[in-house]
C-alpha positions, -999 to +999 in steps of 0.1 A: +000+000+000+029+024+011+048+019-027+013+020-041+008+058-028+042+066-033+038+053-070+004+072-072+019+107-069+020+126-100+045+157-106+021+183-129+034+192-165+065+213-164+041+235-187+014+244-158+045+250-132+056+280-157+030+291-176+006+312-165-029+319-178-033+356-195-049+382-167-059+399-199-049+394-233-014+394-237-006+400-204-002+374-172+007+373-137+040+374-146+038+404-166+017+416-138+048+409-110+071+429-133+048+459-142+043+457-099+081+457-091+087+486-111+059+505-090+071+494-059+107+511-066+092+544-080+070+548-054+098+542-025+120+565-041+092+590-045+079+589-009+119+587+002+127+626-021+091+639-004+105+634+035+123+667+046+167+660+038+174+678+067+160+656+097+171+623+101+163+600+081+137+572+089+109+550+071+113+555+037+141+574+030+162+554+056+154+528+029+159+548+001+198+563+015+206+523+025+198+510-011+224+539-025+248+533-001+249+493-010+252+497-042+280+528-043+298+507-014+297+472-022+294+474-060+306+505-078+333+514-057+344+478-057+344+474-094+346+508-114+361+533-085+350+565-075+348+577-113+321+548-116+296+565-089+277+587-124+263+550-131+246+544-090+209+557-107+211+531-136+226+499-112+202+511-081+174+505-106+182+473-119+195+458-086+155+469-067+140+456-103+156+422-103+154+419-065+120+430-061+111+405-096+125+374-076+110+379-042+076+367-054+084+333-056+082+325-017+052+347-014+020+323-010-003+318-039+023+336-061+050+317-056+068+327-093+092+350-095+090+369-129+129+362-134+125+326-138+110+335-175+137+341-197+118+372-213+121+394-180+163+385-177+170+384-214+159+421-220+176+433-191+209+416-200+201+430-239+196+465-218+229+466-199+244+448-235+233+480-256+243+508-228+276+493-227+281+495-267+265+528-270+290+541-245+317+525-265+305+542-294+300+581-279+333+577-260+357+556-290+335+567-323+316+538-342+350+526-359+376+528-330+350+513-301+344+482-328+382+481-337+390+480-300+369+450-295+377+431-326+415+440-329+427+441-293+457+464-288+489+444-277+479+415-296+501+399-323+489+407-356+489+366-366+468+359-340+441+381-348+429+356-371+417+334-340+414+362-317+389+387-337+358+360-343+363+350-301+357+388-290+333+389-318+312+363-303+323+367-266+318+404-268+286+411-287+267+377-284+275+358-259+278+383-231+242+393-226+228+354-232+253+344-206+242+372-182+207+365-187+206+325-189+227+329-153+195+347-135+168+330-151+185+293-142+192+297-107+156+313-101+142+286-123+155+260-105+144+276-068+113+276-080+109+239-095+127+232-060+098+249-039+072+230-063+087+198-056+087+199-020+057+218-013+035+192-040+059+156-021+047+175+015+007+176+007+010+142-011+023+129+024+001+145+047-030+137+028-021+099+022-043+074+028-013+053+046-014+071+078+023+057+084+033+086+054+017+113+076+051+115+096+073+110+066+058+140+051+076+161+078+110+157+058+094+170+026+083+196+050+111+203+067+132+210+031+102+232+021+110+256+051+148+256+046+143+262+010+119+289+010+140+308+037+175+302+013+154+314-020+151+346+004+189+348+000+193+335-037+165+363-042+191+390-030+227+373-040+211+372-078+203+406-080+233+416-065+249+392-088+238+403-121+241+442-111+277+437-100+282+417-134+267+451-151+292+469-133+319+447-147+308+454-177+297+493-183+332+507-176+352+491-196+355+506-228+350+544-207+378+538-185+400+526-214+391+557-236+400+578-207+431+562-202+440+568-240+436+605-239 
């Protein structure tokens, strides 16, 4: 009878675990999550610039001053320097976007977060991608920003034949798939992780083998950890992918500055 239950169980479709019925055409509750995150961090920032600067700062704009420091201290200043801090609007947004897009997937009856689509990571890395080119562009000019990147200086000339097509595809294709396929995998596989456990838990506690009832307190038991480490992976990815921004967006501005 016990193998007969335990045989019985049936994981849903992969399908039904990520796709979500349209709210309204077009648009699901995944959309919905991302179009919610984005309010959330204008509205904080807006509430934080309306309290008065000059008394301390609480609520809000205690918030709003901790995000900025983060993200000067612990990722511009740690990858692009003091001449790096023009970019803390641009990596402040996409670090409370990403953050505030994964958090929903150990919230009850949401339990998604919008990251683990690839259509939500894959335009931000394609954002971050195109800044980082355009700024190649205004700071090098169209021909000396590509002819950087293909031809790098200090290179022998022989081996530009197997080093140009490796920068070519490094550079411009595969650095923003390997940014975005990076976030949506790890908050993919939370999320199938949460699924697993929380769908093994309610099999064993609603067995008809009462001896599975007590067994179902290990599913159970990895369903707590696991929802309070996604609360970490939610933060560490966002921190990941903006710090990986960071990495990138400099690059070719510092080395133009260093050339004149």
């Amino acid at each position: 009878m016990i193998i007969n239950s335990i045989l019985s169980f049936e994981f849903p479709p992969i399908n039904e675990l990520l796709r979500w019925k349209d709210v309204v055409p077009g648009l699901n509750k995944v959309g919905l999550i991302a179009i919610a995150a984005a309010l959330i961090g204008t509205l904080l920032f807006l509430s934080a610039a309306r309290k008065d600067p000059k008394v301390a700062p609480k609520g809000t704009r205690n918030l709003a001053e901790v995000s900025v420091e983060f993200i000067e201290n612990n990722i511009i200043m740690q990858t692009m320097g003091r001449d790096g801090l023009g970019w803390t609007p641009f990596l402040l947004t996409l670090f409370l976007f990403v953050y505030l897009c994964n958090m929903p997937g150990i919230i009850p009856f949401i339990q998604m977060p919008a990251t683990a689509r690839m259509a939500i990571p894959m335009f931000l890395a394609v954002l971050v991608w195109v800044v980082f080119n355009v700024q190649g562009i205004k700071h090098q000019g169209f021909f000396g920003y590509f002819k950087s990147v293909l031809f790098p200086p200090g290179v022998p000339k022989a081996l530009y034949i197997l080093v140009t097509p490796i920068e070519f595809i490094s550079t411009l294709i595969v650095r923003p798939f390997s940014l975005a396929v990076r976030l949506f995998a790890n908050m993919l596989a939370g999320h199938l992780l949460l699924v697993i456990f929380a769908l093994l838990s309610e099999a064993m506690f609603q067995a008809r083998d009462k001896i599975l009832i007590p067994i179902g307190v290990l599913p159970f038991f990895m369903l707590v950890f696991l929802t309070g480490f996604e609360v970490l992976v939610a933060f560490l990815q966002a921190y990941i992918f903006t710090i990986l921004a960071a990495v990138i967006l400099p690059a070719r501005y510092i080395q133009n500055t260093k050339n004149k």
